[in-house]
N, C-alpha and C positions, 0 to 999 in steps of 0.2 A: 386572448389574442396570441399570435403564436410569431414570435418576430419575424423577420425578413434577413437576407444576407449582410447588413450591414446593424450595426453596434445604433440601438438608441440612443437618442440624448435626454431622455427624459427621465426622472428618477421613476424605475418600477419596483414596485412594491408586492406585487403577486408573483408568488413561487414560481405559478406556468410561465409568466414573463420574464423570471430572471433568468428559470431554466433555459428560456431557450435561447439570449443571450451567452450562455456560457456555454451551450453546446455547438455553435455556431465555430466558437473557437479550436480549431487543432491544434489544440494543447497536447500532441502528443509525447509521450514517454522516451525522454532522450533529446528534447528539442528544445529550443529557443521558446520561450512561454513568456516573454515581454508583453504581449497585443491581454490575454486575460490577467497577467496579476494587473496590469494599470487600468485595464476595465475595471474592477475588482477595488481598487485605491477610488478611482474617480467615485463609483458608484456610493462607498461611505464617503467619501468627502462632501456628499452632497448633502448629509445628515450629521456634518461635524465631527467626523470619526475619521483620527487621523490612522493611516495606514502607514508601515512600517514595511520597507521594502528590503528584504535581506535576502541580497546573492549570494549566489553557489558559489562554493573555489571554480566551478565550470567557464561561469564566465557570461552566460548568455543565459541564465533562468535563475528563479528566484523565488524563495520562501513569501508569505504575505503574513506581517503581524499585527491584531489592531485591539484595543481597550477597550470596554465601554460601560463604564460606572468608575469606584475608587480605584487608585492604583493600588492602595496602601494595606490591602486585606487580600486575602487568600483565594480565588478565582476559580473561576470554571470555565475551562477551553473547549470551544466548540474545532472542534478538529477534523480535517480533510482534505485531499489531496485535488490536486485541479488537472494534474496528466491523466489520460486514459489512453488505452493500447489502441494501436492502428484497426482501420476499420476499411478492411484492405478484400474482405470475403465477398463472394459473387452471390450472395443471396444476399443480401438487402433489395428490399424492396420500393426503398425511397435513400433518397440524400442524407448517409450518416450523419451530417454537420449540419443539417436543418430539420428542427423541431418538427414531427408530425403528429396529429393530432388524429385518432381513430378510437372512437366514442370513448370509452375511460382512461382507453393509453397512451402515452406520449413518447414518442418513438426519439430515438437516437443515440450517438456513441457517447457512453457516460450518463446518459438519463438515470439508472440504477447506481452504477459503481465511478465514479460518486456526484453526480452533479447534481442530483438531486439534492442530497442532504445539502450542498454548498448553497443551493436555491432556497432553500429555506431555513436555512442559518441568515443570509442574505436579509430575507423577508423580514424577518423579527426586530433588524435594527431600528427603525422605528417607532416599534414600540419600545425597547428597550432606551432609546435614548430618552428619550418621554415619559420614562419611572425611575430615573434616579438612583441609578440602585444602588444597595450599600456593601454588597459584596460586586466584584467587577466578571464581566464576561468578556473570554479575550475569544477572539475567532484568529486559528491559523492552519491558514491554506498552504499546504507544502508543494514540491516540486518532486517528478522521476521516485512514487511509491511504487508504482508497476514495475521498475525494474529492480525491487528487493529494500523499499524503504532508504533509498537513497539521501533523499532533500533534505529528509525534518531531524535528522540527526541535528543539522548545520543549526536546524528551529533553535530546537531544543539548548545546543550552547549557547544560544543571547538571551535567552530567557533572562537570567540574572540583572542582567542589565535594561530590561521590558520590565519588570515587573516584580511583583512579591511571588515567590514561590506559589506557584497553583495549589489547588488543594484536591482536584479532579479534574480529568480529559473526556470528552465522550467522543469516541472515534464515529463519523457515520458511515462505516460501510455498509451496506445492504443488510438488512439481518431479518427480514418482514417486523422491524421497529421491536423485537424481542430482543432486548438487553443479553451480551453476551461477556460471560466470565472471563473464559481462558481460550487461549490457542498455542499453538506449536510453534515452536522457534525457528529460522531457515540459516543453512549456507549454503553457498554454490561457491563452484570453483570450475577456472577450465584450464583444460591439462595440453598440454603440446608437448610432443615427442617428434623431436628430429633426429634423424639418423641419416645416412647417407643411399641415394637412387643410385641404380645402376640396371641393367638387362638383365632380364629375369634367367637365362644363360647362363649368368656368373653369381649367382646369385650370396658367394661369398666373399665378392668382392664390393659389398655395398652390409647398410643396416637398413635391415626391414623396418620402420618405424610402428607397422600398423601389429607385426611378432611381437611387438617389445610394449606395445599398450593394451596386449594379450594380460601383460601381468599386473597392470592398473584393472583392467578390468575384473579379475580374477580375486584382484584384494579389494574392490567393491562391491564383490558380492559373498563375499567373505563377511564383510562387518557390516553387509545389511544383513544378511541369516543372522548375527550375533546380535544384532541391536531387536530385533524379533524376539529376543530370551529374555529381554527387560533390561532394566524397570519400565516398568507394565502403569500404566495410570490408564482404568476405564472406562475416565470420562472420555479419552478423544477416542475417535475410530480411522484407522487402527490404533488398539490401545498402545502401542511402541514406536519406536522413533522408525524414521525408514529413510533408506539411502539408494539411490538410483542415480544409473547413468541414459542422462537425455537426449544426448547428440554423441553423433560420431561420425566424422569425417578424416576422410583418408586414400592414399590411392588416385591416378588418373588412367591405366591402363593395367591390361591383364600380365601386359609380357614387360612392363616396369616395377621395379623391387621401390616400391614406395617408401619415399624420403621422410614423409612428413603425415604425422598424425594429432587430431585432438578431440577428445571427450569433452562434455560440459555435464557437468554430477552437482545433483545435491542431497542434503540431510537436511531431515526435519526432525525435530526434535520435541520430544516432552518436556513439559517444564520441569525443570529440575535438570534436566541433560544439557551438556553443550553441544549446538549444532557442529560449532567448528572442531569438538574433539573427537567425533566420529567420523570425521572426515581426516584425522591425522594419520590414523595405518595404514590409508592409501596415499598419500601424500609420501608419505616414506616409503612406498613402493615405486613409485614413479620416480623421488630422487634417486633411487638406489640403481636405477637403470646408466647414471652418470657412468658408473665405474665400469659400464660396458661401450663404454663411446659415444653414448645416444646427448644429445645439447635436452634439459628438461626444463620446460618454464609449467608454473604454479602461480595462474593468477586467479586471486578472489573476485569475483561478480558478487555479490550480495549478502546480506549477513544483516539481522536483527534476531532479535531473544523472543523465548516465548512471553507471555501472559495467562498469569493466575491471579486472578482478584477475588479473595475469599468474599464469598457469598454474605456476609455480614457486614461490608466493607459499606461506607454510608450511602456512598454514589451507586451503587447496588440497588441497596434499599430504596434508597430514593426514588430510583426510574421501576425499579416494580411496582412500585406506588403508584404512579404515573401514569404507566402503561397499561396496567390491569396484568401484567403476567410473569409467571415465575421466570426468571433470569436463566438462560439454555447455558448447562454446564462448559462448554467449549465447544471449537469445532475447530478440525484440521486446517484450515490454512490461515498466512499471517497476514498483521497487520500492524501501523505505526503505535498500537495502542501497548507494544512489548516495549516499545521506545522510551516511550511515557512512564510507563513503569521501572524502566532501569534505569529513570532521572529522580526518583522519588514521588509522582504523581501518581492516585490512584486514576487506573483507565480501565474502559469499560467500551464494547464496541455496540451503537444503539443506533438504527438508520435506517431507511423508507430503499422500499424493492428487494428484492433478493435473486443472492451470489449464481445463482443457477443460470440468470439471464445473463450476466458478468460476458465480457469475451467472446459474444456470439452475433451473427446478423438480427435487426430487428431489435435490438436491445430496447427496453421501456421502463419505465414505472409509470404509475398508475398517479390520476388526479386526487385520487382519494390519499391515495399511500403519502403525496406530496401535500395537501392540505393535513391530512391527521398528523404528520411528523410537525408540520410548523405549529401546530396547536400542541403537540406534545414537549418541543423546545420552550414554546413562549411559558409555559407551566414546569418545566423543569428551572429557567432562569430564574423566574418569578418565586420558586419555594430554595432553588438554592440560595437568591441574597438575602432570603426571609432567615433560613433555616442553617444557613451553611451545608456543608457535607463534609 
C-alpha cells in the first residue's frame, strides 16, 4: 500500500508503508522538520518507546532520540538523518513527496539517501520491543546532514545523559547494504571580498574586489597541487585529499569595477589529514588582502572528520557476518558516521540503495533492497544483544 498525501493514524509496520509516510514529508535541508520528527515520536509511541526530542541551537528543527531494551549496557545506534535535498529538477516524472510504486521500485525524494534505512529501522521496533533485549538499540534521527553533518553533532553531546556510552553506530546511508570502513573528512568555507565600486573609467579610484580574489584563488590551487603530493592513502580515489573552489560570484556590469566578491571552497581530506588545515594558507591569503583596504569575512559552512574503522573492529565483523560480504575499504564522500567516531563510537556505514541515485530526479530503492536491509537489521540487533560488539 503506498500512502496518500496525508500522515496515517494507524501503526504501520511494513517498511513500504513507513516509507512512504516519511517521504511524504519535506523535510528538507535547512528547514523547519517539526511535522516528521513528531510523526517519528508518535509512531514509537504507539509501541511504548519513548522518544527524545532534542532541538537545535536553530530553533525550529530537531535531532530524534529513543531506547529500546536496557539503558544500563553498551548499545547499538541505528543512525540517520531525516533532511533530504530539494527536489527542485524538471525531470521527475511523478510527485517527489509521494511514494511511487513501478514494479520493484519505489520512487521518491529520499527513498535511497536515506528514508529508506529510516523505514526499516522504523519497521523492526516491534519486534525488538517483543524480545527483550539485554543489550539496548537506540535509533537517532538527526537534522540538516546534507548541509555538512550539521544536527547530529548537537546528538551526540546528550548522549551522556541518554545513555550508557554506545559501543557501535551503523550509519545507513546507501551503500547497496555493503558495510563501509572509512571515508574522507570535509570543510567548506565562504570567502567574501569587498572592496570599493566605482566606473570602470577611473578604475583607480575604487577596489576591484573580483582582482583581489585573483589571489584566494591562486592560493587554492596552490595547496590543492600540494595536497595531490600526499600523504597518499590508496584505499580512497583520489588517493589524496583535494581542495576546490565551487562557486563564484562577483560583478554586475562590464563598465563597473566590482565592489564585491565571494568564493565557496572546500577540502576533503584523508583520514589522518585535517580538513580545516588545508584550508588554512588560503585563509591567510584572503586575510592578507586586509592590508590592502579590501573588508574580508571567513565563514565556515561545514566541517566533520573522516572515518577509519579498522577492518577487525567487532561491528565490522559483525555485519560481514550478516551480510555475506567483505566490508568496501572506503569511499570519497562523508558522512555522520566520522561523528560517531570522534565521540568514541565505533561506526560503520551499512544501508539499502545506492549513493549514485543520491541528488537526482527519479530517486528509488528497490522493495527488495528495503525488505533485505530490515531482515538484515532485525539479525544484526538480535546477534548484537546476544553477542555484544
Amino acid at each position: 500500500m503506498i500512502a496518500g498525501p496525508h500522515a496515517s493514524t494507524e501503526p504501520l509496520v511494513t517498511p513500504e508503508d513507513i516509507l512512504a509516510e516519511l517521504v511524504r514529508f519535506r523535510s528538507l535541508v535547512g528547514q523547519p522538520n517539526g511535522d516528521i520528527v513528531d510523526w517519528v515520536a508518535a509512531y514509537l509511541g504507539r509501541f511504548g518507546v519513548a522518544a527524545h526530542v532534542l532541538p537545535g541551537p536553530e530553533g525550529d528543527r530537531a535531532n530524534l532520540f529513543a531506547t529500546i531494551g536496557a539503558r544500563d549496557a553498551p548499545g547499538l545506534i541505528l543512525s540517520g538523518h531525516m533532511d533530504v535535498v530539494p527536489a527542485e529538477e524538471p525531470d521527475w516524472t511523478s510527485d517527489p513527496f509521494r511514494l511511487r510504486a513501478e514494479g520493484d521500485r519505489l520512487f521518491g525524494r529520499g527513498a535511497s539517501d536515506m528514508k529508506g534505512f529510516l523505514a526499516a529501522v522504523l519497521a523492526i521496533v516491534p519486534a525488538l520491543v517483543a524480545s527483550r533485549l539485554a543489550r539496548p538499540v537506540h535509533i537517532a534521527f538527526s537534522y540538516d546532514e546534507e548541509a555538512g553533518c550539521r544536527g547530529v553533532p548537537h546528538l551526540i553531546a546528550r548522549l551522556p545523559e541518554l545513555c550508557t556510552r554506545p559501543a557501535a553506530a551503523v550509519i545507513g546511508e546507501p551503500s547497496g547494504l555493503r558495510p563501509i570502513l572509512a571515508h574522507k573528512g570535509k570543510a567548506a568555507a565562504r570567502v567574501e571580498i569587498v572592496g570599493r565600486p566605482g566606473h570602470s573609467s577611473r578604475p583607480e579610484l575604487a577596489l576591484n574586489a573580483i582582482h583581489a580574489m585573483g589571489s584566494v584563488i591562486a592560493a587554492t590551487r596552490a595547496a590543492a597541487l600540494a595536497a595531490q603530493q600526499g600523504p597518499l592513502d590508496p584505499i580512497f580515489e583520489p588517493p589524496y585529499s583535494t581542495i576546490q573552489i565551487g562557486t563564484i560570484r562577483g560583478g554586475g556590469a562590464l563598465n563597473i569595477v566590482p565592489g564585491r566578491c565571494t568564493v565557496e571552497l572546500e577540502a576533503r581530506a584523508i583520514a589522518g589529514v585535517s580538513p580545516e588545515a588545508l584550508l588554512a594558507p588560503i585563509r591567510s591569503a584572503a586575510e592578507a588582502l586586509r592590508a590592502d583596504g579590501y573588508e574580508v569575512q571567513w565563514q565556515p559552512m561545514a566541517s566533520y572528520p573522516a572515518l577509519s574503522l579498522p577492518a577487525d573492529a567487532p561491528i565490522a565483523l559483525l555485519l560481514a557476518e550478516i551480510t555475506g560480504t567483505t566490508p568496501q575499504a572506503a569511499v570519497s564522500y562523508g558522512t555522520e558516521a566520522g561523528r560517531y567516531q570522534e565521540a568514541g563510537i565505533d561506526a560503520i556505514i551499512c544501508g539499502p540503495g545506492d549513493i549514485s541515485r543520491a541528488h537526482r530526479p527519479d530517486e528509488y530503492v528497490t522493495r527488495d533492497e528495503l525488505a533485505t536491509c530490515t531482515r538484515m537489521l532485525e539479525r544484526l540487533c538480535g546477534r548484537f544483544a546476544q553477542d555484544g560488539a
